[in-house]
Each structure stands twice: as C-alpha cells, then as structure tokens.
C-alpha positions in Angstrom: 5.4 -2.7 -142.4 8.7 -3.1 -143.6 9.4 0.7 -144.1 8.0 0.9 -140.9 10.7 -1.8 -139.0 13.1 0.1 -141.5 12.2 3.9 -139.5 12.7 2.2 -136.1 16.1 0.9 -136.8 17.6 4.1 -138.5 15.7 5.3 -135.2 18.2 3.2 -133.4 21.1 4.0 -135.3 20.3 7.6 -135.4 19.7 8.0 -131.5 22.2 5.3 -130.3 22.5 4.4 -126.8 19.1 4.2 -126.2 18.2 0.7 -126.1 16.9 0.4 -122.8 14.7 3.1 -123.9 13.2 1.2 -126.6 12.7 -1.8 -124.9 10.3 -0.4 -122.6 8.1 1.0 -126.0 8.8 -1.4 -128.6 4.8 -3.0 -128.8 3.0 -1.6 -131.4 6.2 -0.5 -133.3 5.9 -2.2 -136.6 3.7 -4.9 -135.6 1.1 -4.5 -136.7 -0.8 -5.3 -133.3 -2.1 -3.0 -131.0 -4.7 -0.3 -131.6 -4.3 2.3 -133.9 -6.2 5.9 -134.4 -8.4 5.2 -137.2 -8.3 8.7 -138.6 -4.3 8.7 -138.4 -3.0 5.6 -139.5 0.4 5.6 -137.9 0.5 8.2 -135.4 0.8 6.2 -132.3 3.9 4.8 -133.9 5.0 7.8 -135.4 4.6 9.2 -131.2 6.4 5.6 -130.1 9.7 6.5 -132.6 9.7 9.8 -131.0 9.5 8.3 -127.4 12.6 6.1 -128.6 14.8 9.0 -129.4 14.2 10.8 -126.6 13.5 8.3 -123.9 12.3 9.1 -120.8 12.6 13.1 -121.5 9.8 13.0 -123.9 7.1 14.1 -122.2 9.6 17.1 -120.3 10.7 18.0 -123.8 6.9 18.9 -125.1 7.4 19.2 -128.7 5.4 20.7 -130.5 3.7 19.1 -133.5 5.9 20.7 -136.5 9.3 19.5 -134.6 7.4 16.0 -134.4 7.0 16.1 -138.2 10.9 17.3 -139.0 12.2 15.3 -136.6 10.3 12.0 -139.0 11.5 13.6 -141.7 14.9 13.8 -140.9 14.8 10.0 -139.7 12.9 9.0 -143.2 15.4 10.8 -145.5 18.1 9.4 -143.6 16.9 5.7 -143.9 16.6 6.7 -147.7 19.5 7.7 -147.6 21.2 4.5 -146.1 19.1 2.0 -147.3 21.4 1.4 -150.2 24.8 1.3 -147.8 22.7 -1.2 -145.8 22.4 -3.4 -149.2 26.4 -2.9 -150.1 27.0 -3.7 -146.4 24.7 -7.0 -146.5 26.4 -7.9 -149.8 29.8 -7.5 -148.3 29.2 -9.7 -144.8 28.1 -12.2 -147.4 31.2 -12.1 -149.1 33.4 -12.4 -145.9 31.2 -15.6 -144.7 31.9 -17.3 -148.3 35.5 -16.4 -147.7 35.8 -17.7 -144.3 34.0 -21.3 -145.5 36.9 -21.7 -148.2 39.3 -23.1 -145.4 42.2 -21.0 -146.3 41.1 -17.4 -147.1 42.6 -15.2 -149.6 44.0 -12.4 -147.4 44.2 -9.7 -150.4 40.3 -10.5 -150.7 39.9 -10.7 -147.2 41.6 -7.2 -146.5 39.8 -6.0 -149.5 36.1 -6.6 -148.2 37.2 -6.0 -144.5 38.0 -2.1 -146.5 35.0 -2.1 -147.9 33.1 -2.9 -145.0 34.3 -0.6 -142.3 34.3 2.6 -145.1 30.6 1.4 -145.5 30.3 1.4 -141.6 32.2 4.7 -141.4 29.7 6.7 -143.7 26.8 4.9 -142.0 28.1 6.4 -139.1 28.8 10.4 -140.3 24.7 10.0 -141.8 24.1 9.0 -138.1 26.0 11.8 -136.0 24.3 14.4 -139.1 21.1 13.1 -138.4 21.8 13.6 -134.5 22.6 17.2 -135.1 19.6 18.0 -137.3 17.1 16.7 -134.5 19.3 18.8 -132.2 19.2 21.8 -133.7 15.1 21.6 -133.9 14.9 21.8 -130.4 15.0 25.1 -128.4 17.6 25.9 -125.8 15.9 24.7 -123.3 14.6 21.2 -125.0 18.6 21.0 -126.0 19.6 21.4 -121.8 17.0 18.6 -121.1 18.1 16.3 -123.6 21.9 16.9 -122.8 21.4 16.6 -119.2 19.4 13.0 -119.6 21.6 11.6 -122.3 24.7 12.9 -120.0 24.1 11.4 -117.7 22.7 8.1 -119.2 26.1 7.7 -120.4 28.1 8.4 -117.4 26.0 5.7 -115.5 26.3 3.2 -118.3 30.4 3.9 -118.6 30.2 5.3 -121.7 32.5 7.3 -124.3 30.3 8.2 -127.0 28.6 5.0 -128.2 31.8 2.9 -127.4 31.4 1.0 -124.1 34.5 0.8 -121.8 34.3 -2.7 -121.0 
C-alpha cells in the first residue's frame, strides 16, 4: 500500500498540473477500499494512475495495453529512482526546522541546507521533465496531438507557465 501511495505521487510529480484531474479519480487509489479484479490484483489502480496522467483525454488517447505497461514502468523506475532524494530531502527540511527553533540561526548552516535543498529539488525535477518525455515519446503522433492540445490548453485556462502559476 505504501509503494502503491508512493506510484501515485511520483504520478503527480511526473504529470504535474493535473490535480484537478486526480481529484475527480483518487477512490480506490491506494486505499485499499473499493473493489478490485480478483484475477488482477491492481489493475483498476494501475488504469486509475493512467487516468491521472492523462486526465480527461484518456479514453480519446486508447492506449494500447503494452504503452499501459511502459508507461508504469517508467513511473516505477522513476519513484526508485527518487525515493532516496525524497529521504535526503526529508532529512534536510528537518534540519532547517531545528535551525529555525534555535532562535538565532546560523546563516552559513542555513545557506548550507537551503543549497542542499533546492539542488535536491532541482534533480527531482530533471527525473520529472525525463520521465514526461519518456511517456511522450510512447505515444503515436496522434496520441502526442491529443495530449498537447488538452494539456495546452489546460494551462492557458489555468494561467500557467510551465508548472509555475502567474499569480
């Protein structure tokens, strides 16, 4: 279940801007709850993470079941990939609250961790845009036109520049 809650947030971080998206589909998606095909344990959510990346396109797109299967693959190795940074990163926001409860910080350390952090966040974020292009390039021209237009225009509606809000 863990690994599970795991695959839907490297979901998240892989996709990005699709929250809405995933709050119409998130019950059944590491919960536990919910029915399940008996034969293929995991399948409906294995079918949900795909409806997350892709949103409301996912039907349009029709993939077929091998792109289903590399596009989890790529997600996993990626989360197996990060799961590590998300430790260091953890480890580091733990430092920074210690430091910010000692009253008068040491601004070497402080700069120090605040380094640390944001090249932990930087390389979170190449694995993520990677990880985009690898689903990207599974799809065939005219899944790629789909999701473009969609995700185009999801972001000029939201006011979007890549996954940085204007406001």
């Amino acid at each position: 279940m863990k690994w599970l809650s795991s695959m839907l947030f490297l979901a998240i971080l892989t996709v990005g801007n699709i929250s809405s998206a995933i709050a119409q589909n998130t019950s059944g998606v590491g919960s536990g709850d919910g029915p399940q095909n008996k034969e293929t344990p995991g399948v409906e959510n294995f079918s949900s993470l795909i409806s997350g990346i892709f949103g409301p396109v996912t039907d349009k797109l029709n993939l077929t079941q091998e792109q289903q299967f590399q596009i989890i693959a790529i997600i996993i190795e990626t989360e197996v990939r990060t799961a590590p940074l998300f430790q260091t990163l953890a480890a580091a926001e733990q430092q920074l609250s210690e430091l910010s409860f000692s009253g008068f910080p040491d601004e070497n350390r402080l700069k120090e961790i605040s380094e640390r952090e944001a090249a932990i966040l930087g390389e979170m974020i190449q694995m993520k845009v990677r990880a985009k292009a690898n689903i990207f390039r599974l799809l065939t021209a005219e899944q790629q036109a789909i999701v473009i237009q969609q995700f185009r225009l999801k972001t000029q509606r939201e006011g979007r520049l890549g996954s940085i809000t204007i406001y």
